[in-house]
C-alpha positions in Angstrom: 7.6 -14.4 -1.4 8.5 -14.4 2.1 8.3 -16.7 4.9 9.2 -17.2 8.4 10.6 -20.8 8.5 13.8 -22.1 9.6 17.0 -21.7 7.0 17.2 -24.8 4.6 19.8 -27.3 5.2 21.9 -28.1 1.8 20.1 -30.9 0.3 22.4 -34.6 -0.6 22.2 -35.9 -3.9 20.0 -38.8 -3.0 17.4 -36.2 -1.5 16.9 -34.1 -4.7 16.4 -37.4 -6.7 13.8 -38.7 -3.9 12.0 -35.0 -3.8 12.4 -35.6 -7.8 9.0 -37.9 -7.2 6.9 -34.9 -5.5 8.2 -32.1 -7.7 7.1 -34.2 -11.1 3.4 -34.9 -9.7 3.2 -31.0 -8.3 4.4 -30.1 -12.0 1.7 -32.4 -13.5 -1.4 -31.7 -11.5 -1.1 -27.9 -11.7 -0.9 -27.6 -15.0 -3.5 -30.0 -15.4 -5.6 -27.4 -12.7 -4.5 -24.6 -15.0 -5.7 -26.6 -18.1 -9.4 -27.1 -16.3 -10.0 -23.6 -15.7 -8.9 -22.2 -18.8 -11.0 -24.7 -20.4 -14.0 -23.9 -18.1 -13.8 -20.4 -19.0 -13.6 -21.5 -22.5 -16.6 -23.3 -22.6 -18.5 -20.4 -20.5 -16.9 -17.7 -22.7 -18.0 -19.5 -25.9 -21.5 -19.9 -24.6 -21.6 -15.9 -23.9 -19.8 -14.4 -26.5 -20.9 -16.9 -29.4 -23.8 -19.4 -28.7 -26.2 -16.7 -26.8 -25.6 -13.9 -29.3 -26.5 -16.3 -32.2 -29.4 -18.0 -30.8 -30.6 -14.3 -30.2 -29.6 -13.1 -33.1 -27.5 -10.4 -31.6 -24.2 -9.2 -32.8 -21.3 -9.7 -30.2 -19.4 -7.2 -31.0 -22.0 -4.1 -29.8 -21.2 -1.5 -27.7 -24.2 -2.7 -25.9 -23.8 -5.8 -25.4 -20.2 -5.8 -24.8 -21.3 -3.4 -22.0 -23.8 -5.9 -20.7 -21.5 -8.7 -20.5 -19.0 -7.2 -18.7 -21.6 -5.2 -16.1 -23.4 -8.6 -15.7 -19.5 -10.5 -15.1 -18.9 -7.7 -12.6 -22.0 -8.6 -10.5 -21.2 -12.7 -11.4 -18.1 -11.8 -9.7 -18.8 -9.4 -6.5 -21.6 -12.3 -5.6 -19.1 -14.7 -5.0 -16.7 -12.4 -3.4 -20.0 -11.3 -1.0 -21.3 -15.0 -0.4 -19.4 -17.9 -1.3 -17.6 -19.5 1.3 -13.9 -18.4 1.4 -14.8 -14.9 -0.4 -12.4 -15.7 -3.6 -9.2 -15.0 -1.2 -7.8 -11.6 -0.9 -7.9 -9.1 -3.8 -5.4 -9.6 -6.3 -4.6 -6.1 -6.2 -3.1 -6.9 -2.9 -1.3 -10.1 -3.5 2.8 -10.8 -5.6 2.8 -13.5 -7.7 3.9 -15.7 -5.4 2.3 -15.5 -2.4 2.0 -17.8 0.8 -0.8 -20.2 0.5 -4.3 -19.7 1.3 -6.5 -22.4 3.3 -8.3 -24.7 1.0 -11.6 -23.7 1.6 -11.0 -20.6 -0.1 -9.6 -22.4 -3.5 -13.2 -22.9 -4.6 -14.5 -19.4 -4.9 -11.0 -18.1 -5.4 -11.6 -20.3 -9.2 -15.3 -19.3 -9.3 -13.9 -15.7 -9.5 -11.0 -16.5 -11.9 -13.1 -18.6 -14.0 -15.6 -15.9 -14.8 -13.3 -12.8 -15.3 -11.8 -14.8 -17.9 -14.8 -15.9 -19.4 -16.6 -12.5 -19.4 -13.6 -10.6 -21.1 -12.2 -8.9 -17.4 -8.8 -8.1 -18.8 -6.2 -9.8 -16.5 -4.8 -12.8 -17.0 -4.9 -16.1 -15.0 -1.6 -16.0 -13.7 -1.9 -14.7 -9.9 -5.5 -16.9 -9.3 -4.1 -20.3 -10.5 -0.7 -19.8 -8.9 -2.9 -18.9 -5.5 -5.0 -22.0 -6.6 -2.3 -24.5 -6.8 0.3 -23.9 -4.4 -2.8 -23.8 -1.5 -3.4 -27.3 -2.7 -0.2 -29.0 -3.5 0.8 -27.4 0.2 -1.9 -29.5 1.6 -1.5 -32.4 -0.5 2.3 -32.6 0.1 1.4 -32.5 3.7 -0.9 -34.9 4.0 1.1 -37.7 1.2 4.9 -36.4 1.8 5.3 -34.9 5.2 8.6 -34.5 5.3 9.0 -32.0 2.2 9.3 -28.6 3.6 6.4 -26.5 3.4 8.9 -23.3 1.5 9.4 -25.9 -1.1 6.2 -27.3 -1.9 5.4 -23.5 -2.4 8.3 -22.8 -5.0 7.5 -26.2 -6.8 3.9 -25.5 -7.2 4.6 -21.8 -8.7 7.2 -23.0 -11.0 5.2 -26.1 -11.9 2.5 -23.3 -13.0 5.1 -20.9 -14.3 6.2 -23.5 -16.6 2.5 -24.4 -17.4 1.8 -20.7 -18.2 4.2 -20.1 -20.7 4.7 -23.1 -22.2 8.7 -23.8 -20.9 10.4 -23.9 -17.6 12.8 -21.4 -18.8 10.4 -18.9 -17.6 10.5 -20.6 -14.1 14.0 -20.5 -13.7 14.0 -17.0 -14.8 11.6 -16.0 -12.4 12.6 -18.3 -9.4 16.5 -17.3 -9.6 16.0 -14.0 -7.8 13.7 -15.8 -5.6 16.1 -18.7 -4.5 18.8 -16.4 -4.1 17.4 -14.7 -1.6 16.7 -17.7 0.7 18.9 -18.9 3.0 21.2 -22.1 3.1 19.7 -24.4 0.9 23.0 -24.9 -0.8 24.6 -23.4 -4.0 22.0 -21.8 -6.6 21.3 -24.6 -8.6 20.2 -26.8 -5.7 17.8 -24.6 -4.8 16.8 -24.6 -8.1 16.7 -28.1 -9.1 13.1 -29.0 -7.7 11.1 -25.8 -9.1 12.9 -27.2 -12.7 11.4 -30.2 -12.7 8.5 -29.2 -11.8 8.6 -26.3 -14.6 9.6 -29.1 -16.6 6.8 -31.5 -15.7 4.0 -28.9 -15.7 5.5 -26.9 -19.3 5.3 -30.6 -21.3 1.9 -31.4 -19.9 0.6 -28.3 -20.7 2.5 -28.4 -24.3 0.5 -31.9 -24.8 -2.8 -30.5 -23.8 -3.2 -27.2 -25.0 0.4 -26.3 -27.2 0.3 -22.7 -25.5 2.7 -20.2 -27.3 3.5 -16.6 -27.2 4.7 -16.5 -30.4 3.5 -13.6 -32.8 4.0 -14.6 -36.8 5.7 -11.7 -38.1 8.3 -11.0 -41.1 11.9 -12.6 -40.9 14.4 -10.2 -39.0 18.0 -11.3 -39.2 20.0 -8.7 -39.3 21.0 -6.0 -36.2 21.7 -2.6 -37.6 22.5 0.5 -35.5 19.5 2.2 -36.3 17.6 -1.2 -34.7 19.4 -0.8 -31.2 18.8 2.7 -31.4 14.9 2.5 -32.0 14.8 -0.6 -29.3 16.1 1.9 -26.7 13.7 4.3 -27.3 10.6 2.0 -27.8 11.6 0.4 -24.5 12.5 4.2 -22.9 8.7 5.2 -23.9 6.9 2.2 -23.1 8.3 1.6 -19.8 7.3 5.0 -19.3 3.8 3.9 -20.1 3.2 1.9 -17.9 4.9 3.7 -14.8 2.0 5.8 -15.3 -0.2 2.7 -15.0 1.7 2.0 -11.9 1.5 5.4 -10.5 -2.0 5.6 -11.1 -2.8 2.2 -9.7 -3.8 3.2 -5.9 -5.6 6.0 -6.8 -8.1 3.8 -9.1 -8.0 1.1 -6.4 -9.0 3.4 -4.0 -11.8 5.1 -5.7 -13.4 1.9 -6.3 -13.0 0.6 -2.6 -14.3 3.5 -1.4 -17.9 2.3 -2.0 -16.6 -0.5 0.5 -19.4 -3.4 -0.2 -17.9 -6.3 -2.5 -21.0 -6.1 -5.2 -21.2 -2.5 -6.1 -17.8 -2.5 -6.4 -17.0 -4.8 -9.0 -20.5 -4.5 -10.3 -19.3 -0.7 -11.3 -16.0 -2.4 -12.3 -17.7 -4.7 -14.7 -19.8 -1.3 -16.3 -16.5 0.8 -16.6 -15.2 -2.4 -18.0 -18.0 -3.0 -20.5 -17.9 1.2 -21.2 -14.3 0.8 -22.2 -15.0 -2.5 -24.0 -17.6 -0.9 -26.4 -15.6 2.0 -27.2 -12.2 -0.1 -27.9 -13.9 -2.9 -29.0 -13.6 -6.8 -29.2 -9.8 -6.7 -29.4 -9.0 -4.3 -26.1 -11.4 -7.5 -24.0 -9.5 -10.6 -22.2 -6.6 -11.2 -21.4 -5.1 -10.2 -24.4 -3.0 -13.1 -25.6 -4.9 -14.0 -28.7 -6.2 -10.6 -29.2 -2.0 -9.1 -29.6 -1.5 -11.9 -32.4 -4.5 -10.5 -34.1 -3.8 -6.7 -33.4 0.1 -7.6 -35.1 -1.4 -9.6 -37.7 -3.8 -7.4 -38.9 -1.6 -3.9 -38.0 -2.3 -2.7 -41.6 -5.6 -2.3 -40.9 -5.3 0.3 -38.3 -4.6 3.9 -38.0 -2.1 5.3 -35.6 -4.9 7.2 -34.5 -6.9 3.9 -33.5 -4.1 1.7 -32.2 -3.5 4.8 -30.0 -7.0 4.3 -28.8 -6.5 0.4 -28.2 -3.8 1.4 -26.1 -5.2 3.7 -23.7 -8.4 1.5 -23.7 -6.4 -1.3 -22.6 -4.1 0.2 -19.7 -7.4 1.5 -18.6 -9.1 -1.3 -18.4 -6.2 -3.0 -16.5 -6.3 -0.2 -13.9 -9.8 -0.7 -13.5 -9.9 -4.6 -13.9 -7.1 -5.0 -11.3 -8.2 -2.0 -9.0 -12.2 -3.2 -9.0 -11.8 -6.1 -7.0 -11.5 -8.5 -9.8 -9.2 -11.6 -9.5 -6.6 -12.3 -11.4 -3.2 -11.2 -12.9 -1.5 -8.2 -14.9 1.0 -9.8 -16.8 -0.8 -10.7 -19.4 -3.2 -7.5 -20.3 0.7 -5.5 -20.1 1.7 -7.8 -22.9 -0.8 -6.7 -25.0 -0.4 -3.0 -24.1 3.1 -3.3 -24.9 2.6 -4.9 -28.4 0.5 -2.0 -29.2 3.0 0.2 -28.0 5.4 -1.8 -30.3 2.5 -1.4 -33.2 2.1 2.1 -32.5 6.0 2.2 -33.0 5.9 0.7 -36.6 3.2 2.2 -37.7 4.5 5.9 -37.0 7.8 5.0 -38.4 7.8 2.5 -40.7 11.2 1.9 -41.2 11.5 0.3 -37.4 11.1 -3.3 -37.8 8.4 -4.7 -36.7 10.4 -7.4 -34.4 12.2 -4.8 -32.5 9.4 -2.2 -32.0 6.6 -5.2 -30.6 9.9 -6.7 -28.6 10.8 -3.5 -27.0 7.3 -2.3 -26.4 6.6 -6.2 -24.6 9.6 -5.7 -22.5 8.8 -2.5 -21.2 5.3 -2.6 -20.3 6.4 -6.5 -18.7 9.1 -4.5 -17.1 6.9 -1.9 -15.6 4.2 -3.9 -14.3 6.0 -7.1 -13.3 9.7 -5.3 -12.1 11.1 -8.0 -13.4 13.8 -7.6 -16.3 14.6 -11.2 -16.5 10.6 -12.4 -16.9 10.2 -8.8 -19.1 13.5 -9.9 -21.4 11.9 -14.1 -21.6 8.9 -12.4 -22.9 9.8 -10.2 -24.8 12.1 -12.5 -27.2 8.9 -14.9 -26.8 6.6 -13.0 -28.3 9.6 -12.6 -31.5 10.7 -16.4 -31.5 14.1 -14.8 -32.7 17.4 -15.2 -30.0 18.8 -11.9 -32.2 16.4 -9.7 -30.2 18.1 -11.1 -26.8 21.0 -9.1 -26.8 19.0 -6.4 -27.6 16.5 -6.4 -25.0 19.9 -7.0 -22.7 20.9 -3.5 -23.6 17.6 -1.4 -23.1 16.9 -3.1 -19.9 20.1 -1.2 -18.5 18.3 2.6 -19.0 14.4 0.9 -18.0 15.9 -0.9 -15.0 17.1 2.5 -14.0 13.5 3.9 -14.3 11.3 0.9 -12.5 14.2 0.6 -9.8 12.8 3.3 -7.5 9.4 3.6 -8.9 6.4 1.5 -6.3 5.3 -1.7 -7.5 2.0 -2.5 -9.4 0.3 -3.7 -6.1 -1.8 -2.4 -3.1 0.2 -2.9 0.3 -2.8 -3.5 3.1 -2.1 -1.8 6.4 -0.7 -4.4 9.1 -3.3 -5.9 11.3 -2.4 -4.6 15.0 -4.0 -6.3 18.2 -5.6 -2.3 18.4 -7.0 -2.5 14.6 -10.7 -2.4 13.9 -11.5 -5.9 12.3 -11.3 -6.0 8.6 -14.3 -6.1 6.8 -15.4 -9.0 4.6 -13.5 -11.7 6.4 -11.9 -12.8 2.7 -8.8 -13.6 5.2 -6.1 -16.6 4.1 
């Protein structure tokens, strides 16, 4: 997140408790904007995936219709990239996950967008859209109600207010916004700078808990004892799996660019959504969405599969975030690399049984989160969320030392756009901020 305003001044006692009032109502309305969408795409992707198969008597689980759904999402979604006003907002691909805020009038298509990847089984996640979505309005809000709260922090409490909201606890927040308010100037010592994104974590993580209870949490047998042999297989689970997805990462512009290179909005998310739906029929149901409910099941269920076929569901499902996120989609790769790296984790168990299953999915998460996200304290919070078990923390403390050392020089999981000189042709599309 960068920005070009002044250096913050160290904030008095009595001003964190008055910007206490703001941060709270930021917290509150975007995860109630989160809450909306998800439940928009709920509806729509209940209507698609459930109600229209039955009423035609169709099953939804095809190759062909899987195929359909996701061409017909791809063209949904280049329409209102093409025409709607505000063009859905700059391609994901191109955008952090925090990222300076957009006008307003792009928030609508920017959710049109968002709203129907998720519902038509795209597989990103919501993350990058609704933290776009919010922080573009709390910034004008908070301008227009509380003019004297500084733009930079409006910004970091509507993120964290969503971070919180995402995942269910501000703890993921705080992870995420320490590096962050570091790196900005004055402000005082850490923990003021980090006392208003809190309570906004805070505020948005319990209304989110109270409307929709989300959890990361995969049920999975009791592990309570670290052996040797654990550590051991961590390391190398988190080695390999990080390794995965650096090829993700490294084959990220070359997928982005293939698609772009056909340049007009609609063909190229319309041949998005048909690699998409080809993918989707040959991995089936479980490599579609975001993947959150889908890695429960795939865990769950990991008797039922062969190593040969949850090989298959993972190289399905990196390949359909590579295309997802390189097709002009919108939305956010966080989630779909939580999924790949359970099935890493799967993969893991299933080839060596004697690997609990804890450690392999919790290595496997922390890589893949690690490689796409390059961050090890976001890749560690998830990866002892997806275990609710605070013995795989020191764990994950010790493989992030050798996967840091991988991801530390490797590029980033995102498209940098050329910079606009006063000699540059105009860009095309005029889906500016």
């Amino acid at each position: 997140m960068t920005t070009t305003e002044p250096e913050l001044t160290a904030p008095s006692v009595r001003q964190l408790v008055l910007l206490s009032i703001p941060a709270v109502v930021v917290g509150v309305v975007s995860a109630l904007a989160l809450w909306a969408i998800e439940e928009l795409a709920g509806l729509i992707e209940d209507g698609v995936w459930t109600g229209l198969p039955q009423a035609l008597g169709i099953d939804p689980s095809s190759g062909w219709w899987i195929f359909a759904v996701l061409t017909v999402t791809g063209a949904a979604v280049g329409l209102t990239v093409w025409l709607v006003p505000g063009h859905a907002g700059p391609d994901s691909a191109t955008t952090e996950l925090v990222a300076p805020p957009l006008r307003p009038a792009v928030v609508p298509s920017l959710a049109l967008a968002a709203v129907l990847g998720l519902a038509g089984g795209v597989s990103l996640g919501p993350e990058n859209p609704i933290i776009a979505i919010n922080t573009s309005l709390m910034v004008a809000l908070v301008a227009r109600v509380w003019k004297a709260v500084p733009t930079r922090i409006v910004m970091m409490m509507a993120a964290s207010g969503t971070i919180g909201a995402l995942f269910g606890t501000p703890v993921a927040a705080a992870l995420v916004f320490t590096g962050m308010v570091a790196a900005v100037k004055g402000g005082g010592a850490l923990w003021d700078k980090l006392f208003l994104p809190l309570v906004s974590a805070a505020a948005g993580s319990l209304t989110m808990t109270f409307l929709a209870h989300p959890h990361f949490a995969i049920p999975m047998p009791a592990y309570t004892t670290v052996t040797g042999w654990d550590v051991l297989a961590a390391l190398v689970i988190g080695v390999i799996a990080t390794a995965i997805g650096l090829v993700g990462v490294y084959l990220f512009p070359l997928v982005h660019r293939g698609f772009h290179a056909l340049r007009h909005p609609l063909l190229i998310t319309v041949l998005g959504g048909a690699v998409l739906g080809g993918l989707g029929a040959l991995g089936g149901p479980i490599t579609l969405f975001k993947g959150l409910t889908q890695m429960s099941e795939l865990v769950t269920s990991r008797a039922d599969y062969t190593a040969g076929q949850l090989v298959l569901i993972l190289v399905v499902k990196l390949a359909a975030l590579l295309v997802a996120a390189g097709s002009g989609f919108r939305g956010g790769r966080i989630f779909p690399a939580v999924f790949i790296g359970a099935a890493v984790g799967t993969l893991a168990n299933a080839l060596v049984p004697g690997v609990p299953v804890q450690i392999a999915v919790a290595a496997g998460v922390f890589g893949l989160t690690l490689a796409i996200a390059r961050d090890g304290w976001i890749a560690i919070f998830i990866g002892v969320a997806v275990t609710q078990n605070l013995l795989i923390l020191p764990i994950l403390c010790l493989v992030v030392l050798p996967t840091w050392l991988m991801v530390t020089k490797a590029p980033e999981m995102l498209i940098r756009e050329p910079a606009v000189t006063p000699t540059s042709p105009p860009a095309a599309g005029g889906a500016g901020r």
